[in-house]
C-alpha positions, -999 to 999 in steps of 0.1 A, spaced: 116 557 572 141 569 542 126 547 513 98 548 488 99 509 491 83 517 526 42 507 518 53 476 502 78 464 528 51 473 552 39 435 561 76 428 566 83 452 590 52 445 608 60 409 613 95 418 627 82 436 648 62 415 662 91 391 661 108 413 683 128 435 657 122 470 662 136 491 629 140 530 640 123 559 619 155 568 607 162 531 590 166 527 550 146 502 533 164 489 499 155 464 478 180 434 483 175 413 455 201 386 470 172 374 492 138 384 475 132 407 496 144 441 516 170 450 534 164 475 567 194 493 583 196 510 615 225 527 626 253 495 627 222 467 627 210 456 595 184 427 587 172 413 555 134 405 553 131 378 525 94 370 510 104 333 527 101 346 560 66 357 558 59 321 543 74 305 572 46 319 590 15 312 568 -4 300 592 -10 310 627 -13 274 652 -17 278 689 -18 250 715 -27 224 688 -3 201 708 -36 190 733 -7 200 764 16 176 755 52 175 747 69 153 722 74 119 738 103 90 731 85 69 704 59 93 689 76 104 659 89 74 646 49 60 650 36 90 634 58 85 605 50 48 604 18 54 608 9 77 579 38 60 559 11 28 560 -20 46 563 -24 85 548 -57 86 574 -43 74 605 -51 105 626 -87 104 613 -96 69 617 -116 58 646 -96 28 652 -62 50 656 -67 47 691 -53 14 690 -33 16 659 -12 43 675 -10 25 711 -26 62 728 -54 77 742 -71 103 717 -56 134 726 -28 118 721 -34 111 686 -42 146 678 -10 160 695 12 135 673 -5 145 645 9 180 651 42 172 663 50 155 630 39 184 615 61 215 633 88 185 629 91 179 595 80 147 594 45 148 577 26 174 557 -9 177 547 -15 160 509 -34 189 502 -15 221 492 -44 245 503 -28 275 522 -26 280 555 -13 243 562 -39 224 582 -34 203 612 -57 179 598 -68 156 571 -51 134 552 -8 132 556 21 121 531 55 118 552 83 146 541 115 136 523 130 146 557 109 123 578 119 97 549 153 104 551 155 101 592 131 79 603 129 50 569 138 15 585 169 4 579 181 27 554 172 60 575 196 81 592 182 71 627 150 58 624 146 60 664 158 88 674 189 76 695 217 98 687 216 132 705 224 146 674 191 136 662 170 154 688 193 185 678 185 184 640 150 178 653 149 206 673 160 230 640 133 216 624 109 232 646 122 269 632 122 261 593 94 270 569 68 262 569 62 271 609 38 250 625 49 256 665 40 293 664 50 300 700 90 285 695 102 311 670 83 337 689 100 332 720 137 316 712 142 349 692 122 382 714 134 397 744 121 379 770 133 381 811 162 364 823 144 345 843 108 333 833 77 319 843 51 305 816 28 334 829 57 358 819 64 342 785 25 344 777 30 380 788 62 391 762 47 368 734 11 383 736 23 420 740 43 415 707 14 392 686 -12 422 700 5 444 671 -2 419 643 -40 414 628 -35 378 622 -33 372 658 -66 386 670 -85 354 666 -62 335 693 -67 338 734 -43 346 759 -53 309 774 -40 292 741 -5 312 741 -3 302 777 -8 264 770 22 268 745 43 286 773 35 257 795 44 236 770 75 250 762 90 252 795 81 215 801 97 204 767 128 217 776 137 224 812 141 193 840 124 216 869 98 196 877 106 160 872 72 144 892 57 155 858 51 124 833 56 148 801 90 159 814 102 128 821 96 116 789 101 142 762 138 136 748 143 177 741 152 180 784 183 166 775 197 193 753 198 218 780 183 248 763 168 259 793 182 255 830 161 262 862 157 294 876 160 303 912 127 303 921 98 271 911 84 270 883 110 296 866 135 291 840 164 309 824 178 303 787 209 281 789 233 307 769 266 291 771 286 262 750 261 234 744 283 204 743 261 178 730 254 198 699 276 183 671 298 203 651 283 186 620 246 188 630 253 225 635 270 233 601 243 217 582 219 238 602 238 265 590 235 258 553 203 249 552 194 286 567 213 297 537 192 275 517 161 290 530 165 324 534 198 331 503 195 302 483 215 320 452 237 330 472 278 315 478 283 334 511 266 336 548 281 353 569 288 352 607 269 382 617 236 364 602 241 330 617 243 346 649 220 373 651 191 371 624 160 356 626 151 317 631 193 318 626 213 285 639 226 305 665 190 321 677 174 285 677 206 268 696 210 294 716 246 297 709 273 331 713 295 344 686 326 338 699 310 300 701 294 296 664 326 314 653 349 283 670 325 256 660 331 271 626 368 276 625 366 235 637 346 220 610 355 238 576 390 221 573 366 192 567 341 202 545 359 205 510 352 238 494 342 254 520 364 282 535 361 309 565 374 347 559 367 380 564 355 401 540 355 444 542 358 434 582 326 409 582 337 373 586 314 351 567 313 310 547 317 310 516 311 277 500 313 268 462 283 246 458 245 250 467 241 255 504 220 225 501 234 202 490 263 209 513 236 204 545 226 173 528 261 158 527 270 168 561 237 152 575 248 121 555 284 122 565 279 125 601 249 97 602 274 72 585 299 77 613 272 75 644 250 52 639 
């Protein structure tokens, strides 16, 4: 590759790879000091690779969910639950504090986790799924009786923003950004999703330590937390995330297929905040995002919501003439927001705005 920056963007290129991102020899590496970070061009494609991407992945977590998807109430008693009690998960009455059997107490402990909603007290790096919890301004700000945003869960806007959550740093659901943004069959099976996701983590060191089983467990997982195929199953029936139609049923059992067209539950507002807080994260300094990079990049709003760019690019055109200095235009033929204040703040006010009107 055409760049003496090479060696040292090395681990970046390495994990976009295994990401799905496949730079050719002939790309140029620059420094892109915008983002932290590099930016890689390939013919017409270019990607930036901030330092922040890496630490969305700082630790590696396979099938720590014990098989089960999210259910109806089990956020919302997470949060309470380590709101009142920092040792919940590890107390051997949580059993009946928590109203579950004690899997079950161990998968909510993650799921509050890759959700936002709690975070270890101890800052030791890699995150782990364990020990004692503090809830996350987010959690505060969502799930907080009477004062939170919806504190259970009952606007479908909610389960959207929830959804997003899963793909911001840090990354607890391994398996989710792996898949929503590789190359994967039209049509799947969890077999063949363990198959793409293992032949890309295979080319990274810091998957070695994890079985095939364990990234078949998250396949499984995933398929059941989002597709209505098999509805005799008591973790499809009730985990909320069926609803937003991200994936549809394929033409044989047990198969699915991404849903790729316009998701109509999605709310303009929940998306535009998604959007500025993936400016936040990955070009905080920065008073511009363009199209291209919501659409296309990596953990990008419209990757995670599965969404087209003729799509993001109406849903966009719809909501600015409401978000005060915020504008839409094209710059040297690249449409992209620009936006006067820090991204944000912006997704902040958006979240708050639209919560004040629904709920």
């Amino acid at each position: 590759m055409n760049s003496h920056y090479t060696q040292e963007a090395a681990p970046f290129l390495r994990f976009y790879w295994v990401a799905g991102f496949k730079p050719a020899l002939e790309s140029i590496i620059t420094r892109d000091e915008s983002c932290v970070g590099f930016r890689v061009t390939t013919g017409n494609t270019e990607i930036k690779m901030t330092t922040g991407l890496l630490e969305w992945f700082e630790g590696i977590y396979f099938a720590r969910h014990e098989t089960f998807c999210p259910r109806y109430s089990w956020l919302k008693k997470g949060f309470d639950g380590v709101l009142s009690d920092p040792g919940i998960f590890d107390r051997p009455d949580a059993i009946e504090l928590l109203g579950v059997g004690k899997n079950m107490v161990r998968s909510i402990r993650f799921w509050c986790m890759a959700f936002n909603i709690t975070r270890p007290i101890s800052d030791k790096k890699p995150l782990r799924v364990a020990g004692l919890m503090k809830v996350t301004s987010f959690g505060k700000k969502l799930f907080t009786d009477k004062t939170g945003w919806d504190p259970f869960a009952e606007d479908i806007g909610t389960l959207w923003l929830l959804h997003w959550q899963l793909f911001t740093p840090p990354v607890i659901a391994t398996f989710w950004p792996l898949v929503m943004n590789g190359n994967v069959r039209e049509i799947f099976s969890a077999k063949e999703l363990t198959q793409a996701v293992g032949g890309r983590i295979r080319q990274d060191d810091r998957f070695n330590r994890f079985s095939s089983s364990s990234v078949e467990k998250d396949a499984s997982c995933f398929l059941r937390m989002y597709s209505f195929s098999n509805r005799a199953n008591s973790d499809e029936i009730e985990c909320p995330f069926t609803s937003l139609d991200i994936l549809l049923a394929g033409d044989k059992k047990n198969k699915a297929t991404f849903n790729v067209e316009e998701k109509s539950s999605l709310p303009n507002s929940i998306f535009m905040a998604s959007c500025f807080h993936y400016a936040a994260i990955t070009q905080p300094k920065l008073r511009t995002l363009s199209l291209h990079k919501i659409v296309y990049d990596f953990n990008s709003p419209g990757v995670v919501f599965k969404l087209s760019e003729s799509d993001v690019g109406r849903r966009i055109e719809e909501s600015i003439r409401e978000i005060p200095g915020v504008s839409f235009a094209e710059s040297f033929g690249n449409r992209q927001l620009q936006f006067e204040h820090d991204p944000e703040s912006i997704y902040l006010k958006l979240l708050d705005n639209y919560y004040a009107n629904h709920t």
